[in-house]
C-alpha positions as a LaTeX table, in Angstrom:
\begin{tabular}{lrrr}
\hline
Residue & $x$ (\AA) & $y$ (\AA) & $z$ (\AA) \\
\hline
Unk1 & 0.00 & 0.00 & 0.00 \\
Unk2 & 1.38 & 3.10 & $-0.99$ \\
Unk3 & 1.82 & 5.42 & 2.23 \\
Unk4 & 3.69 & 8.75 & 3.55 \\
Unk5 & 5.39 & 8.25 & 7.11 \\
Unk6 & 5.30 & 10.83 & 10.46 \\
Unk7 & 7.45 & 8.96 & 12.36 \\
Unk8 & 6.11 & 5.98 & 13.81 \\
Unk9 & 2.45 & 6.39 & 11.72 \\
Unk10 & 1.86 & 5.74 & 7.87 \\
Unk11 & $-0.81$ & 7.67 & 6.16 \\
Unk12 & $-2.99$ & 5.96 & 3.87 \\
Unk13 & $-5.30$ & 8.37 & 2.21 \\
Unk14 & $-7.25$ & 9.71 & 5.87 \\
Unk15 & $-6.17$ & 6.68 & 7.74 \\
Unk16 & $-3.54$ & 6.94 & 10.43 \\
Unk17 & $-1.65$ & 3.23 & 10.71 \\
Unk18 & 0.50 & 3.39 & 14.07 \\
Unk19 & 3.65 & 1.30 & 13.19 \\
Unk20 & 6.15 & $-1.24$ & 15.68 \\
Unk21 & 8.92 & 1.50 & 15.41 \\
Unk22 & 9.86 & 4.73 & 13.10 \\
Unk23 & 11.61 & 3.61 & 9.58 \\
Unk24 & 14.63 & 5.08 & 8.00 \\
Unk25 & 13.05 & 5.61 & 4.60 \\
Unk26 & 15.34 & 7.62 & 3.18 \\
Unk27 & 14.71 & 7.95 & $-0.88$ \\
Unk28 & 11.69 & 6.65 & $-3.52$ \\
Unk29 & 8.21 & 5.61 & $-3.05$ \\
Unk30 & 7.41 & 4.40 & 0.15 \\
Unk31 & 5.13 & 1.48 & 0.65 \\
Unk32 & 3.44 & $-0.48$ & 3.62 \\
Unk33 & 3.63 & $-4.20$ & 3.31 \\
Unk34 & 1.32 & $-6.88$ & 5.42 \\
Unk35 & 0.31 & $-10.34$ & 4.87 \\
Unk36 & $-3.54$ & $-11.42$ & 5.11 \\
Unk37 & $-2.64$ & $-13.31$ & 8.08 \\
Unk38 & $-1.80$ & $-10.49$ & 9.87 \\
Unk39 & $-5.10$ & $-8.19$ & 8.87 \\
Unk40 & $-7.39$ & $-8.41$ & 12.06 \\
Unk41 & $-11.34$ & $-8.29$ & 10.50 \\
Unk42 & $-14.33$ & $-7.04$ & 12.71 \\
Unk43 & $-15.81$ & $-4.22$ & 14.38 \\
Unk44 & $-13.03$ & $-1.68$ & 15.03 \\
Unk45 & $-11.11$ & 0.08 & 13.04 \\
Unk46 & $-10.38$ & 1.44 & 9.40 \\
Unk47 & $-13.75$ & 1.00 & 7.74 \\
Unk48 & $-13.69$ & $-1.14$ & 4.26 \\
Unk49 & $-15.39$ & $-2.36$ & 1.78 \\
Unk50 & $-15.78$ & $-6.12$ & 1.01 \\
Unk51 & $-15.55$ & $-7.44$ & $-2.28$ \\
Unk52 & $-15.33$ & $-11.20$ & $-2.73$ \\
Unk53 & $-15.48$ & $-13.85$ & 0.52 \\
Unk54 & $-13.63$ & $-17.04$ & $-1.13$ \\
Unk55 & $-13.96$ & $-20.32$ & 0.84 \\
Unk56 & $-10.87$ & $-22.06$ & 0.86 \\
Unk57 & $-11.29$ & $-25.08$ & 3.14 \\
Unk58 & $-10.14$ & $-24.54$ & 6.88 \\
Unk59 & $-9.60$ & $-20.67$ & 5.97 \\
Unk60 & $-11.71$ & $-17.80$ & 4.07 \\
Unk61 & $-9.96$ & $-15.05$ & 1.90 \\
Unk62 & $-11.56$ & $-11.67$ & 2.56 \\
Unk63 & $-11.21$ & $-9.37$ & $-0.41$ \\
Unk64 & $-11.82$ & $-5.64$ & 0.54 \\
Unk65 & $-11.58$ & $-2.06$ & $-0.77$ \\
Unk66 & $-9.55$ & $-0.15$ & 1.57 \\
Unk67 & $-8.95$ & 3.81 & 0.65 \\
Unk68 & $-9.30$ & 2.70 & $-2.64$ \\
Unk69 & $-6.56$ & $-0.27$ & $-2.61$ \\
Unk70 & $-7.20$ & $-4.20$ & $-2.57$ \\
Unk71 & $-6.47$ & $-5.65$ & 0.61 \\
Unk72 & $-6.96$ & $-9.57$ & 1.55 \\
Unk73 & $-7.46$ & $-10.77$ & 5.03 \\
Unk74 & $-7.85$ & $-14.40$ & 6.30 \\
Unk75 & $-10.23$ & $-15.61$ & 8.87 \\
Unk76 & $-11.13$ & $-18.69$ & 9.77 \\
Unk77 & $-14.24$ & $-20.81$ & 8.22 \\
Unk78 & $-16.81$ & $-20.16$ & 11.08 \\
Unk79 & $-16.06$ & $-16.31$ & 11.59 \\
Unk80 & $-18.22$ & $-14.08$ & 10.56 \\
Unk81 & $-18.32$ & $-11.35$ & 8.15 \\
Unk82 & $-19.40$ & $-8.32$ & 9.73 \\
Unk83 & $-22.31$ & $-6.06$ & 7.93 \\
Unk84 & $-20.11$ & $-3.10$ & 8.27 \\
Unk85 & $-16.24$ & $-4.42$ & 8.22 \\
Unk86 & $-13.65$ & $-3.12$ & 9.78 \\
Unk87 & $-9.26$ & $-3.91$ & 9.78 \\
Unk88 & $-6.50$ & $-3.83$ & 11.78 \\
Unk89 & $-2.94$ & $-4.40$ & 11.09 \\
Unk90 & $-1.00$ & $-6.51$ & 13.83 \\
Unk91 & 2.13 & $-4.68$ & 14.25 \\
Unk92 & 4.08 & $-7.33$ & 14.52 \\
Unk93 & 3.18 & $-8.02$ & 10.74 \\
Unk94 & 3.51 & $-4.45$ & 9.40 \\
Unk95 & 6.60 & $-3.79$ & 6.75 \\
Unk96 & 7.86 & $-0.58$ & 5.34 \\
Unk97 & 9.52 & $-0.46$ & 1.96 \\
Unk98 & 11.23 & 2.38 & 0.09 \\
Unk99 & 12.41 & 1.98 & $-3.57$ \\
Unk100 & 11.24 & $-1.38$ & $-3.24$ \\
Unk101 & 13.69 & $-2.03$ & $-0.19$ \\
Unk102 & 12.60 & $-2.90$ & 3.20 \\
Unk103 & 13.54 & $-0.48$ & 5.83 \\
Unk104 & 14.42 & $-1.05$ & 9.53 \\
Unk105 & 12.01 & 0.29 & 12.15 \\
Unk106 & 13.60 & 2.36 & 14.11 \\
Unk107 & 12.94 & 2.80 & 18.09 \\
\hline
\end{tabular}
C-alpha cells in the first residue's frame, strides 16, 4: 500500500496506521507491506469495503476495498463477516519499503 510516514504512523489516504517503530526511509516511493494473516477483520477500526469472501477449506480469503486499494485478510471458516467491516494491522506483521527495499524500524 502506498503510504507517507510521520514517524512511527503511515498515512494511507485519511487513515492513520501506528507502526512497531519509526523507519529510516530515506529515498523513492514508500510502501506499507502486510500479509492477510496479519489483517485483524471485525468491528473496530479502518472501515472497508468487502468485495469477494472465497472459501478455501479450513480458511476464508476476505477481499476488501480499503482507501481505494485491494487488501486480503484471512479468517477462519466459522467467523463471521461483519455487515459493516472493519481492519486492523498486527504490528508485529507491518513492513515498510522504500524503492522497493525494506527499511528497519527504528525505536
Amino acid at each position: 500500500l502506498p503510504v507517507a510516514l510521520e514517524g512511527r504512523t503511515a498515512l494511507l489516504g485519511s487513515q492513520r496506521i501506528e507502526l512497531p517503530g519509526a523507519p529510516k526511509a530515506e529515498a523513492g516511493p514508500v510502501e506499507l507491506g502486510i500479509r492477510p494473516e496479519y489483517v485483524r477483520l471485525g468491528r473496530e477500526g479502518m472501515a472497508v469495503s468487502v468485495s469477494k469472501v472465497e472459501d478455501v477449506g479450513r480458511h476464508k480469503v476476505v477481499r476488501a476495498n480499503l482507501e481505494g486499494k485491494e487488501i486480503a485478510a484471512v479468517i477462519g471458516e466459522d467467523d463471521e463477516v461483519p455487515t459493516e467491516p472493519r481492519v486492523r494491522f498486527d504490528p508485529a506483521g507491518i513492513n515498510i519499503y522504500a524503492d522497493s527495499w525494506r527499511v528497519e524500524m527504528g525505536a
